[in-house]
N, C-alpha and C positions, 0 to 999 in steps of 0.2 A: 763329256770328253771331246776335247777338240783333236783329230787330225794334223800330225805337223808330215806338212810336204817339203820332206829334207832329203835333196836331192841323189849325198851318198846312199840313204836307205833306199831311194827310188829303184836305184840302180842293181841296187843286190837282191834286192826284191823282185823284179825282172828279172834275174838271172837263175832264183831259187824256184821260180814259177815251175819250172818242169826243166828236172836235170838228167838224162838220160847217163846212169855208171856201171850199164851192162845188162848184169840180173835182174836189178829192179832200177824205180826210179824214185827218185829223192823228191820232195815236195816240202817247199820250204814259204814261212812269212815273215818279212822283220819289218814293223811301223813302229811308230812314237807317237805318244797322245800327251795333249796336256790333261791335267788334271780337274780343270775347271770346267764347272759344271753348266748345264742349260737345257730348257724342253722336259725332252722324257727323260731325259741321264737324268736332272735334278728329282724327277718326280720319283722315281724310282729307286735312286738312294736315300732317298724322304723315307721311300717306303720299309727297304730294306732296314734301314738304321732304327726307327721304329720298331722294327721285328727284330730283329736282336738286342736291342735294350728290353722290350718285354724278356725275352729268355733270359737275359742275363739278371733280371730282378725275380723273374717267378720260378727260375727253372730248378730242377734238380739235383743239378752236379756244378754248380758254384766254383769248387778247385777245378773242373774241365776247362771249365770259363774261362779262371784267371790264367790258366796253362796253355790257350790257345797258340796255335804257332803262329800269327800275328799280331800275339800279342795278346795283357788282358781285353778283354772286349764289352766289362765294365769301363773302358776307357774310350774315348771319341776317336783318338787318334790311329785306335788298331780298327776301331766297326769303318773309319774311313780306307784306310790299305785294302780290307777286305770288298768294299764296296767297287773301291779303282781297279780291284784283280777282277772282280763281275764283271764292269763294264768295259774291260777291256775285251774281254772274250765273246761278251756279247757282238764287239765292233766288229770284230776281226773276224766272228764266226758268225755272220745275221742268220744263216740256217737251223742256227743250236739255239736254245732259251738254257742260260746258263743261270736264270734270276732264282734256283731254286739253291745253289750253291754257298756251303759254309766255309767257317773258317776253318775246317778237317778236311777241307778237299786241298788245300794248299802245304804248302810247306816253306819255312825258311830256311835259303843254303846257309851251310857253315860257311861258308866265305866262294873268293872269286876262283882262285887257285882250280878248286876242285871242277868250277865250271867250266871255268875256259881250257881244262885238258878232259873231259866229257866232250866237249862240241867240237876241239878240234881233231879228237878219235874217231868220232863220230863221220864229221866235213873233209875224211882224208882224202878220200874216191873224188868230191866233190870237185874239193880242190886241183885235181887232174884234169879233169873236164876246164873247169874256169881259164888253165893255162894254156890249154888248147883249143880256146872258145877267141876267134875275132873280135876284137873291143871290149875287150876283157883281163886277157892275162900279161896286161903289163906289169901288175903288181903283186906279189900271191895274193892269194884268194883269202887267206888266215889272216893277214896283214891288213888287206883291206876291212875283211868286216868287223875286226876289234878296234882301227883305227874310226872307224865309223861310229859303231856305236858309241866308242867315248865321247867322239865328236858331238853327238849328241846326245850324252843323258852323264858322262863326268864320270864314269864308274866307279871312281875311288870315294864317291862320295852317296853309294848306292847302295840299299838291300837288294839281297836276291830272293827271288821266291820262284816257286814253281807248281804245276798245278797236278795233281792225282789224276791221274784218268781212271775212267769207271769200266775203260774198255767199251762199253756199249753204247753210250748216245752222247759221243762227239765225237769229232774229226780224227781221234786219236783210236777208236775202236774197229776200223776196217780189218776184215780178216787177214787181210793180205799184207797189213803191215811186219815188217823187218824188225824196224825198230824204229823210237821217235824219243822228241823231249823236245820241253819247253820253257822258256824261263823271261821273267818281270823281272825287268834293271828298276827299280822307282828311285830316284831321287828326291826326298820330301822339299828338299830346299828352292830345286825346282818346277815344283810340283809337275813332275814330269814322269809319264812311266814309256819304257819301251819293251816290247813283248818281240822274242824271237821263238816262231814254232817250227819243226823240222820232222817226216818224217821219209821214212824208205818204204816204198810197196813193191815187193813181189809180182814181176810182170809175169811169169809163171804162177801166181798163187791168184793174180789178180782175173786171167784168165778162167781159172776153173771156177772161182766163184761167180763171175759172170758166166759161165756155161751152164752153171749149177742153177740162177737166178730164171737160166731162158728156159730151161728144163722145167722148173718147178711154176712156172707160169702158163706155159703150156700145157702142163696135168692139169690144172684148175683150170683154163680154159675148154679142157678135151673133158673134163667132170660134171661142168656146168652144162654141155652141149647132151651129154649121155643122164644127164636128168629130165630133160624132155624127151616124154615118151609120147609115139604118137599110137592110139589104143583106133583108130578109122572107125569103124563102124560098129564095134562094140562101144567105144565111149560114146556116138549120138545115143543109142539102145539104151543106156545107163540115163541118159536125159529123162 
């Protein structure tokens, strides 16, 4: 997966880095990748494709298979979509190893309609901030980032997908989030996909779990210290 440095995403991506809308704070990513492969991406979707054509020839639920939401995955064309939603998440999140992810963690939207009024219910707060942000609110903030992303990925000519979250071991599982969501524009024509992730953490919720963190670090520190006992001169005796 190639990296496209496309200037309007640059810019919205700078400005989602950390949006301060009161309660909590919004944390947001939007890049574009091509789809063409090289290095470890190629080896790695070697490997994954591999691993799901074994399952989809030896495995036990056959109808799962051809019912997957990407698609049957007896077919090259859906074990590829699923492979570009991996190595997207991979890019975007290097902290996560998302290489263990199927085609049941994803899903396909029913259309654009439903997304683009999820994100902008979502971006309303946001969009406040953006208008009253210096070199920023010339244009609304809704206006701008759908005008962007067509500009780069054509939407009318796009599936949408989106990823499960497990809650617990990615970006999307902090205790202190509000609420989030995430969604892959892929263009096959272009082989093109753009990933927008979004969420809200609770600057009040995000405090106590950091209080709670320095608390519970300090017991096992103060536990491990109360396990050395010093016995003086009974312990040499016992020598």
């Amino acid at each position: 997966m190639k990296f496209l440095d496309l200037s309007p995403l640059a810019r919205l991506n700078s400005f989602l880095d950390h949006v301060d809308v009161g309660e909590y704070i919004v944390y947001g990513d939007l890049e574009a990748y091509s789809c063409k492969l090289a290095g470890l991406d190629k080896k790695l979707s070697r490997s994954l494709d591999q691993e799901v054509q074994q399952v989809a020839q030896t495995g036990s639920s056959p109808l799962e298979l051809s019912k997957s939401p990407l698609g049957p995955l007896t077919e090259a064309s859906s074990r590829k979509t699923l492979i570009y939603l991996i190595l997207t998440l991979n890019h975007i999140y290097p902290d996560y190893d998302f290489s263990q992810l199927r085609a049941h963690h994803f899903k396909k939207e029913a259309g654009l309609s439903r997304v683009e009024e999820l994100v902008d219910t979502h971006m309303l707060e946001v969009s406040k901030v953006w208008e009253n942000t210096p070199g920023f609110g010339e244009t609304s903030f809704l206006d701008t980032l759908w005008s962007s992303i067509d500009e780069a990925i054509d939407l009318k000519e796009c599936d949408v997908y989106s990823y499960n979250s497990d809650g617990e071991t990615d970006p999307f599982g902090e205790k202190a989030t509000v609420w989030s969501f995430n969604f892959f524009f892929y263009n096959k024509k272009l082989k093109r996909i753009l990933y927008i992730g979004v969420k809200a953490v609770s600057k009040a919720a995000a405090s106590d779990a950091k209080q709670d963190e320095e608390e519970d670090s300090k017991y096992i520190y103060n536990s491990d210290d109360e396990g050395e006992v010093d016995y003086g001169m009974a312990g040499e005796m016992d020598v």
